[in-house]
N, C-alpha and C positions, 0 to 999 in steps of 0.2 A: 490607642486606636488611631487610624492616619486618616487624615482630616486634608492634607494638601495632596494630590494624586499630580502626576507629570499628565502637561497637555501633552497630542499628540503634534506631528511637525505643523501640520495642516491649519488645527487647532490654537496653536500656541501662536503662528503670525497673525490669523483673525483678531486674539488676545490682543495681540502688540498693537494692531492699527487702532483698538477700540478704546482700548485704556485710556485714562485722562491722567493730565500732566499730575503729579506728584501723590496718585493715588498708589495706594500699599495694597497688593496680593495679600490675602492672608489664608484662604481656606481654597479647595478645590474637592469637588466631589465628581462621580459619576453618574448619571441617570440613562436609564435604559429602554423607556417609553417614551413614543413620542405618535399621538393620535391611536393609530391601530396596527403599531410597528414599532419592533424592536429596533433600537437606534445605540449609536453609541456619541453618548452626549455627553457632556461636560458643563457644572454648573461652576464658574467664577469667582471667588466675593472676594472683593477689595472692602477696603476700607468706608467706600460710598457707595459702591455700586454692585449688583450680582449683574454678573455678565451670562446668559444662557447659550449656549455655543453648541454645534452638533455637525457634524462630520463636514467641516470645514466654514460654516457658514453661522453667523451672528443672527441666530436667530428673536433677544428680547433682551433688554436691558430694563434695572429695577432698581431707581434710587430707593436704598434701604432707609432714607430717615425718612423717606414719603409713608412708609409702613410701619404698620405697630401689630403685634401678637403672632409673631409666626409660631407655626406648629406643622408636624407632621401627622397625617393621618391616613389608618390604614383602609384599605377599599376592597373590595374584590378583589382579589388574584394580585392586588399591586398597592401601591402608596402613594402618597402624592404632597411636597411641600408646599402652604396656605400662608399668605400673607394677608392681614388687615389693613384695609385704608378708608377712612370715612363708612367707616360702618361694613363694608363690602371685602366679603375675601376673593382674591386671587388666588388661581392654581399657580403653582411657579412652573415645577416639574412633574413626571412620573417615575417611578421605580420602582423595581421589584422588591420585595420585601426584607428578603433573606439574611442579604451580607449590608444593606447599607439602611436600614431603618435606623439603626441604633445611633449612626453618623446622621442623618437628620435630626437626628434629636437633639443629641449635641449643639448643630449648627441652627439649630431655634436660638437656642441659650444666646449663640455666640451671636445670632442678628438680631437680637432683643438688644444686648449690648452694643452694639453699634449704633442698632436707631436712637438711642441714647445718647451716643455721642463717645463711649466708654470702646475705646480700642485696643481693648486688652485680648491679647491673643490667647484664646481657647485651647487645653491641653487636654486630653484625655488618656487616664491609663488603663483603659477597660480592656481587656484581650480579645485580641483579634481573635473570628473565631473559623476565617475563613482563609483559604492564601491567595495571595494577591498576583501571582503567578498562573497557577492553573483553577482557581476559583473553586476546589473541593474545599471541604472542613478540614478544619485539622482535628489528630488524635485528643480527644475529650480531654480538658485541664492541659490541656500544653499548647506549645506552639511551632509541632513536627507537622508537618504534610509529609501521608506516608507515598505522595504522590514523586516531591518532589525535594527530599531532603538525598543532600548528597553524600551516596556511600562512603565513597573513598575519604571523604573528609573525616565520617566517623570511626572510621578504623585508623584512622592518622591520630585521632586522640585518646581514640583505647590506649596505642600503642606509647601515645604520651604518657597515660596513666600508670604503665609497668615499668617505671623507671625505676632503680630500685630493687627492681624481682625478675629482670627479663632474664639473669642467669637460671635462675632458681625455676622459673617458668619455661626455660626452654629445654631443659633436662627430662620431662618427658616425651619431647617431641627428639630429642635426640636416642632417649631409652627405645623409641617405637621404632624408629626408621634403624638402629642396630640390629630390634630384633625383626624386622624385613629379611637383611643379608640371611639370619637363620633359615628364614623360611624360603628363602631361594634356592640355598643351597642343599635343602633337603631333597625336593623335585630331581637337582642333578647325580645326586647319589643313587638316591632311587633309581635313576635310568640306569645308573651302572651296575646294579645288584639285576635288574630286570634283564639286561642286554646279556652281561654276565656269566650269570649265576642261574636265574630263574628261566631263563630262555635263551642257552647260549645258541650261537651258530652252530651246525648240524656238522657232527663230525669231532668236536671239542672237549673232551672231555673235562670236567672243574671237580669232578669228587675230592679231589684231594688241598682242593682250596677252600676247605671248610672254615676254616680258620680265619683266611683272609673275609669271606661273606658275613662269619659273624661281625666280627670290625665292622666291618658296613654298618651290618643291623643296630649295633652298640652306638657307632655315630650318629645315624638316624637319629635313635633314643634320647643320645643326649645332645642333639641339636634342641630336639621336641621339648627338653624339658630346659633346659637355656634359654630356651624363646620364651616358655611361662614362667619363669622365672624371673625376666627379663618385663614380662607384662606383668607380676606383680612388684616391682621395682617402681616401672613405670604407675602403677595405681597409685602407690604410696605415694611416689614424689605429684601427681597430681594431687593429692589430697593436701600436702600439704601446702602446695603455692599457691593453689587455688584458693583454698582458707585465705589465708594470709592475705591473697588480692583481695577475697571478698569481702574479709574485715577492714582493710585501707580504704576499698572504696563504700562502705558503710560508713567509715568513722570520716572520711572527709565531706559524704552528703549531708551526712549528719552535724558539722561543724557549720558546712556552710548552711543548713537550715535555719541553723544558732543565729549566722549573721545576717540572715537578712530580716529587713525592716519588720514592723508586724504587717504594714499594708500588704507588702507581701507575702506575707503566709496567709492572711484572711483571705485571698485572692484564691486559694487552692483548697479544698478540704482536709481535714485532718486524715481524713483513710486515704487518697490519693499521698500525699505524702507519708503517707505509713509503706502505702502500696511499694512506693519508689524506694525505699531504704529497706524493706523488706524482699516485698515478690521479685520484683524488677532486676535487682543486686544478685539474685540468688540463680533469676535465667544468666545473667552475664556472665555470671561463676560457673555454671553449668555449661553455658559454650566454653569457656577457655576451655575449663578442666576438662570435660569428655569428648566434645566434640570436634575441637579445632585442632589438637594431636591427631586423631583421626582423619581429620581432613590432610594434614602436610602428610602421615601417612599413607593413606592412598593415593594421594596425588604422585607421592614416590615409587608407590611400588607399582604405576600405573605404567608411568615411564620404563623403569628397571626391563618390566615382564614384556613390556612392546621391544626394547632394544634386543634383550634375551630372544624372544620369536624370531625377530627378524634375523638374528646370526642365525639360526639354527636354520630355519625356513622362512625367506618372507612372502614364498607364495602362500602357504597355509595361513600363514598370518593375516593376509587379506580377510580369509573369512570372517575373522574377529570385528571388520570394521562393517560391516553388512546392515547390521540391523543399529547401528549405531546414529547414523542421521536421522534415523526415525523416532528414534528416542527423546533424541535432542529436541525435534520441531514439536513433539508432544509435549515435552518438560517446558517448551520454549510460551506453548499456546497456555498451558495449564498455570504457568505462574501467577501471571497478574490474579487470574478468577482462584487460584489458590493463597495468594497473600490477600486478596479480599475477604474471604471467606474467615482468614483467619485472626484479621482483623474484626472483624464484625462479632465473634467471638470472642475478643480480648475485651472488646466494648462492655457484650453482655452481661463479662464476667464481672469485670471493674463494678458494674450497674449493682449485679448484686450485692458487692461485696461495699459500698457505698451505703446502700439501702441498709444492709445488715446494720452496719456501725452509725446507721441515723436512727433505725429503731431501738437498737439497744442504749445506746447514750438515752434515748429520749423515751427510755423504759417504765418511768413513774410516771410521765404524762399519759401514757398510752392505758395504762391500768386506774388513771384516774378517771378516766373516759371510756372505761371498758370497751376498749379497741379491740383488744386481744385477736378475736377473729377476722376483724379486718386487714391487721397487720401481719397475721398469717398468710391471708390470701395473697396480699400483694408480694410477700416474699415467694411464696408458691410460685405464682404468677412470674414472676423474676428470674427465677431457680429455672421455669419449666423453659421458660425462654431459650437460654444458657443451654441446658441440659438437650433441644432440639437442635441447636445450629451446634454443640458438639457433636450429636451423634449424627448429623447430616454432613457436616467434614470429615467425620468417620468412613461413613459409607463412601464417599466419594474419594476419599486416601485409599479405604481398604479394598475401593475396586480400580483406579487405576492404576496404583504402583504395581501389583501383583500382575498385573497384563504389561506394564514398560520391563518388569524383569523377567516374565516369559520369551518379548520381543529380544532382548539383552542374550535371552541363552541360544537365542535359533544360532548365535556364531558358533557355540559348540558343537551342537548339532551338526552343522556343515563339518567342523573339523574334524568330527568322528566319520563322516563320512569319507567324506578325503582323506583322512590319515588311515581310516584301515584299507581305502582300497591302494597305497601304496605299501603298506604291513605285505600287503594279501600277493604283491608285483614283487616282496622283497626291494623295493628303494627306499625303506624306512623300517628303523627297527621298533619294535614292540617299546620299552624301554624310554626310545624320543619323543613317542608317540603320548605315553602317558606322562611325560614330561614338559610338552606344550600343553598338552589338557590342561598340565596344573595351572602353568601359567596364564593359560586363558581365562580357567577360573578364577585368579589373580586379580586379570585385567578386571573380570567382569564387576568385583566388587567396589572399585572406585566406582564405575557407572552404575550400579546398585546404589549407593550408597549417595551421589549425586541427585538420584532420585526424591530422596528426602532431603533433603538442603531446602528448597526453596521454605520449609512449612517449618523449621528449623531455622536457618537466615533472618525469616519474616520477624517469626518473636524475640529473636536477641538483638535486631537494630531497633525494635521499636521499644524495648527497654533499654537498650543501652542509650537512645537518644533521651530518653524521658531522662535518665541518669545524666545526661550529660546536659538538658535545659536547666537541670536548678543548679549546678557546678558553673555553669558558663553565665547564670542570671547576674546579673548588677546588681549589687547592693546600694540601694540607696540611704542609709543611715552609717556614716563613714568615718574614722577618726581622719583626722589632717596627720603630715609628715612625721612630725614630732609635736605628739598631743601632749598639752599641761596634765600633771597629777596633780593637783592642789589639794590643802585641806579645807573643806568647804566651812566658812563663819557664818554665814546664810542670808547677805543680801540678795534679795531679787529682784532685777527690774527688765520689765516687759515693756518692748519699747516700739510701738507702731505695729504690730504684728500683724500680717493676714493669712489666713492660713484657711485652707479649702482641701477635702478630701479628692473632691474635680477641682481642676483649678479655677473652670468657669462657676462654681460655687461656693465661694466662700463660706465658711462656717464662722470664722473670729475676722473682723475687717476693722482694723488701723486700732489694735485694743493697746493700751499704754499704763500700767499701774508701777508704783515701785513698794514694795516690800522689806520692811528693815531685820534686821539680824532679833529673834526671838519674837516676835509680833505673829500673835496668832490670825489670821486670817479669813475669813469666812465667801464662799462663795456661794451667791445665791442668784434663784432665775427660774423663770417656766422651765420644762423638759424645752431640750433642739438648741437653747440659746447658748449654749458653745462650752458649759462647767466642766466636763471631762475633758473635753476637746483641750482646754488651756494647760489644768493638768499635763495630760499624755504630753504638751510640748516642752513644759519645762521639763521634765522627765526624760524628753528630745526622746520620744519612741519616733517623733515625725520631725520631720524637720518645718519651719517656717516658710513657705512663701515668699515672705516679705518683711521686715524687721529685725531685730534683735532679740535676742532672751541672754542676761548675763546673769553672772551668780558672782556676785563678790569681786566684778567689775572686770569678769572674764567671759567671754561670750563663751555659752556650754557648745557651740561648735570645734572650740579650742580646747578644751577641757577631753580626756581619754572619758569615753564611756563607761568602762568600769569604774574609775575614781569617781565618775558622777554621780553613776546608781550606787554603787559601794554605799556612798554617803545618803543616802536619802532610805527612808523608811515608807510603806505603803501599804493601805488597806483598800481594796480595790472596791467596786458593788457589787459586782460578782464574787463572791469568796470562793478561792477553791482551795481543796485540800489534795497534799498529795495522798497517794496510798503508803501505809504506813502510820508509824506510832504517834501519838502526839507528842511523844518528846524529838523523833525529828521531825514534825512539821514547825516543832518553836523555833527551833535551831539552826531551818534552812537558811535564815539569813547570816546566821555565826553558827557551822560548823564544829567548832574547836569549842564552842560553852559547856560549862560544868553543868551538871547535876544542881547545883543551886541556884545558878546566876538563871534556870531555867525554871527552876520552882519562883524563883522570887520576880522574874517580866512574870510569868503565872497571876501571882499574885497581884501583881499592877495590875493586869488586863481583868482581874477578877474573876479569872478563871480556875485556881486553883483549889476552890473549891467542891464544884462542880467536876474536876478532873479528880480529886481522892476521893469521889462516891463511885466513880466507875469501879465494875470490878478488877481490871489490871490499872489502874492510875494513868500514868504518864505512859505508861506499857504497851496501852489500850491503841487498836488496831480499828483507825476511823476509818479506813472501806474506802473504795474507790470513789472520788471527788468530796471522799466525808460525809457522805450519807446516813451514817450510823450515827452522827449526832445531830440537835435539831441547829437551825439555823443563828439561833443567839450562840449557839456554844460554839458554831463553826464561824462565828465572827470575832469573836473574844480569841479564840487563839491564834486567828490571824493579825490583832491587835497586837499579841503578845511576840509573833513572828514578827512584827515590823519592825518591833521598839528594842529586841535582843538586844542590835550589835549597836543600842546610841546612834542611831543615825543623826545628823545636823538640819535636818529635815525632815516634816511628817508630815505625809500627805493621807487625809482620810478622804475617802467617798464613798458618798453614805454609812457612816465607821456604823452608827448606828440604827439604822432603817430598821433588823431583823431584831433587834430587841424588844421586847416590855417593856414598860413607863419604869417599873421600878428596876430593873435591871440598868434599864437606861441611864438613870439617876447614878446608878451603880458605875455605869462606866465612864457616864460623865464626870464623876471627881478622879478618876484614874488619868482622866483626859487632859482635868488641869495640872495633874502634877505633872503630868508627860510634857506639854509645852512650856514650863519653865525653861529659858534661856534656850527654845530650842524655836526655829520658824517652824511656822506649820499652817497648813493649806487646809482647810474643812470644806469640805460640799454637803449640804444637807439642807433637804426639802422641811425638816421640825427646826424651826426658825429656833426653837426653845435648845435645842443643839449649841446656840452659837452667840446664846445670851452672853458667855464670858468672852468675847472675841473684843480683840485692839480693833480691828476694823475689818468693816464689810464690805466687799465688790459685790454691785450686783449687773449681770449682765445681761441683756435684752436684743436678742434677734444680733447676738454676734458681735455688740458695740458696749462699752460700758456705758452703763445708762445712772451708776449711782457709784461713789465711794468715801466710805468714812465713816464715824461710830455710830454704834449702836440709837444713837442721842439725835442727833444729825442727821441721821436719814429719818426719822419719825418726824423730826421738823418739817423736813421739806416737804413728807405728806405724797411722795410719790409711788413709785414700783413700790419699793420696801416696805412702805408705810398700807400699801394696799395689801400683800402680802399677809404681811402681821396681823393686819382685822381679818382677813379672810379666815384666818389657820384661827384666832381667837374666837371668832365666831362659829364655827364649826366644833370647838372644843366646849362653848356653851349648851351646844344644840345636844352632847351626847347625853343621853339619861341613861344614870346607870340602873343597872338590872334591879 
């Protein structure tokens, strides 16, 4: 989100004279109220001071460590940034709400840190949801303005994209414009069988060129069937380039979906990124393959039949151009309110198709809650939406094009008039007459066919750009030049680490432990204080902030990502399963494992039991995310999935949460045979989890607040030791049934 905006010329010397010696710029915003008028203002903040600035004049300065508590709050029709001082707040500014509430918010954070003395420069990655340009929205989950994203650029990297195929791809468009010449040249036969044969000059006799007239007829024939020929040549070879792009460009969205970070895919929903690899792909394939032959088609044979006119007649040819500017000013006026239209449509549809795949994922909540009917309505509701603004673009396509291609025929019209009254003078034979006709009807179909472009145009730039934001997105979790493959022994050490999902919010701030090669580990802490969070970094799903994370005295930013994860084992808190057998969900992590080595992790994870009562065994088809078995059994075989391939590394969280006591017991001795000689990372809220652990981290509000045994931290009688009585007194209080 952008936090520093450019003053204007005016603006920015007021800055200059106002500034103090050696203060730092760090944020700039815009405000747009000022009394009972829209203004266009600019708020300041340095490092000490917010400078309040409006169309060229200083209008308040505001030593930021005089104040404490800013916040943004919203009002009527507008918002307003508050500061505290001595009990009393300050308005600072006004604004409108829309595009820049979410930047005040921000810049609380970032002046709470300052009045502190803390000038750590505020980042945000939250998506812009407006453009900075012409201040519309942009297209929902992206970052296109369909206002103001430049055409020609995105057809410069379509055009990148067919590298590769542009042979293979342009071979319909050469199939089409071959078979033009056909259909040109039929018109001119025609006139000569008509001037001819069927109506020669008076006085001529042709009976005995029967011969020659069939020939005629014969060539007609098989021009006519040359040309469909020709057009199924051309389908074929569409079908298959097209393919072939459509799957290139699926399997590279789809690659780079793979690489980017998780923050960025949590940033987008799973059906929009379905949308994009699926719907999105499939309009782009749909313009190359049927519609853009088409278009260099007619664009060809639009030229050919005007150059053709004019040899023959280029007075008559005039007529052709008559109703043609009026077309154009019509197509010209109806665009934007027909790309809006259609836009607004694409929304609805996305909406529903969103909704769809949030009630169905979140299908057992709804029925646990006997929603059913209410989730009906709102997709109703949704549907009906959609379903109204298509059939209202309907009506409005299905009544103006059919009147732009009435206005399109008045030139025939004219030219039937004028052509027969020179037929009727003898200066024009019957023959050339139906011979421009054809070719007028020629012309007419590019401009027909123009007519639908804009509603066409609209949805394949607005998914080819959505295609081209996650191709073009930066990955921020990166290997370096040449990344180490090591084989991991499994020291870890965590060295000053900050790390923040907002920068201005740290989640882990300056955390330092070191970890030795088979030392089981235990991390513990209220929920928020940072136990996944440390995880997911050694793991480098995120990268650091600030610090170090090394493994074996190699910082994991130098280490290849797959060698990293390769080597590490994981049971997440969330379990999921894929769809499909339990024997490959054990597997996913080793592939290539046998039949045994898959029965026998089984058996470690104590699963193996519970898996030969099913009726197919290891056979058995656990349903989409694993639903078909209950939750202890869909964590045991993720147990059993982490530990396949030996990883040097095991990382549990919450391994055990979904169990019973005695199951639990059950997996806890599985537990300790699994971390012999192996590190490993536990998270788990049943303290009684992590009785056999080397030592304990326990972390508190983002900082480590405790580390060392079991023994050790009970002495010291702190976190841990409050902890432990809480959970043991609560397991006194249960009366059993």
């Amino acid at each position: 989100m952008k936090l520093d905006y450019e003053l204007l010329p005016a603006d920015q010397e007021v800055f200059d004279k106002a500034v103090g010696q050696g203060e730092k710029r760090m944020y700039c915003l815009p405000y747009d109220v000022e009394g009972d008028r829209f203004v266009n203002g600019f708020l300041v903040i340095t490092d000490k001071t917010i400078y309040k600035i409006c169309e060229g004049r200083l209008l308040a300065t505001y030593s930021i460590r005089d104040y404490r508590s800013f916040r943004a709050e919203s009002m009527y029709g507008n918002c307003a940034l508050y500061a505290r001082k001595d009990g009393v707040s300050t308005m600072i500014c006004r604004f409108i709400s829309g595009k820049n509430l979410s930047r005040y918010m921000v810049i609380c954070k970032a002046c709470d840190l300052l009045a502190e003395g803390n000038d750590l420069l505020v980042e945000d990655s939250t998506r812009e949801r407006f453009c900075p340009k012409c201040g519309q929205p942009f297209i929902r989950h992206t970052n296109i303005c369909p206002n103001c994203f430049d055409r020609k650029a995105v057809y410069k990297k379509l055009w990148g994209l067919t590298r590769g195929l542009r042979l293979m791809m342009s071979f319909p468009v050469l199939v089409a414009l071959f078979g033009l010449i056909m259909r040109f040249a039929v018109p001119y036969i025609q006139a000569i069988a008509i001037n001819g044969y069927i109506n020669p000059a008076s006085g001529i006799d042709r009976s005995g060129e029967m011969g020659t007239y069939l020939l005629i007829v014969l060539s007609i024939i098989s021009l006519d069937v040359l040309y469909r020929a020709l057009g199924i040549v051309r389908s074929r070879l569409s079908a298959v380039s097209g393919n072939r792009f459509a799957m290139m460009l699926r399997s590279l969205l789809y690659e780079k979906i793979e690489s980017l970070s998780l923050s960025s895919i949590q940033r987008k929903s799973t059906g929009d990124l379905m949308g994009r690899v699926n719907h999105d792909t499939q309009i782009v394939q749909n313009f190359i393959v049927g519609q853009l032959p088409d278009l260099c088609a007619q664009a060809f044979s639009f030229v050919v039949a005007l150059i053709l006119m004019l040899v023959i007649d280029w007075r008559i040819c005039l007529f052709v151009f008559v109703p043609i500017p009026f077309v154009v000013f019509l197509v010209y006026k109806f665009w934007k309110h027909i790309d809006r239209r259609n836009r607004k449509a694409w929304i609805l549809r996305t909406r529903a198709s969103h909704l769809l795949q949030d009630i169905l994922n979140g299908i057992r909540v709804v029925k646990c809650f006997g929603q059913e009917e209410k989730e009906i309505r709102r997709f109703s509701e949704s549907s009906e939406k959609q379903a109204d603004q298509e059939v209202s673009n309907a009506l409005i396509f299905d009544t103006i094009f059919p009147l732009l291609g009435f206005l399109l025929r008045l030139g025939s019209y004219f030219i039937l008039l004028y052509g027969n009254y020179k037929v009727f003078h003898g200066t024009m034979e019957l023959g050339t007459l139906h011979q421009i006709s054809t070719y007028a009807n020629i012309m007419y179909e590019p401009l027909l066919f123009i007519t639908f472009i804009p509603r066409n145009i609209s949805n394949f730039m607005t998914s080819l750009s959505k295609v081209l934001e996650i191709l073009e997105e930066n990955v921020e979790i990166t290997d370096i030049g040449l990344p180490i493959d090591i084989k991991i022994e499994g020291d870890i050490r965590v060295k000053d680490i900050v790390f923040g999902y907002d920068s201005y919010n740290p989640v882990l701030q300056k955390v330092s432990v070191d970890i030795h090669q088979g030392e089981m580990v235990g991390i513990v802490g209220l929920s928020g204080s940072g136990k996944t969070t440390l995880i997911n970094l050694i793991m480098r799903l995120y990268d650091v902030n600030e610090g170090e994370i090394t493994i074996d005295g190699v910082n994991i930013k130098d280490i290849s990502q797959e060698a990293l994860r390769s080597q590490m084992g994981v049971v997440l808190q969330e379990t999921f399963l894929f769809s499909g057998t339990i024997r490959d969900n054990i597997r996913y992590s080793k592939p290539d494992a046998s039949d045994e080595e898959v029965i026998e992790t089984a058996r470690v994870a104590n699963a193996h039991d519970f898996i030969m009562n099913l009726p197919e065994g290891y056979n058995t088809i656990v349903g989409e995310k694993g639903y078909s078995l209950s939750g202890g059994e869909r964590q045991r075989i993720a147990i059993a999935r982490a530990i396949i391939h030996n990883p040097r590394i095991l990382i549990l969280d919450e391994a055990t949460a979904a169990l019973d006591t005695e199951t639990e017991k059950l997996i806890q001795d599985a537990i300790n045979k699994l971390v012999k000689n192996r590190t490993t990372l536990v998270i788990a809220h049943r303290l009684s989890t992590l009785r056999n652990a080397d030592k304990l981290l326990v972390l508190d509000d983002g900082h480590v607040a405790e580390f060392g045994t079991h023994e050790e931290l009970l002495e010291k009688q702190g976190i841990y030791y409050k902890l432990v009585m809480a959970q043991q007194k609560m397991a006194h209080e249960i009366v059993p049934a």
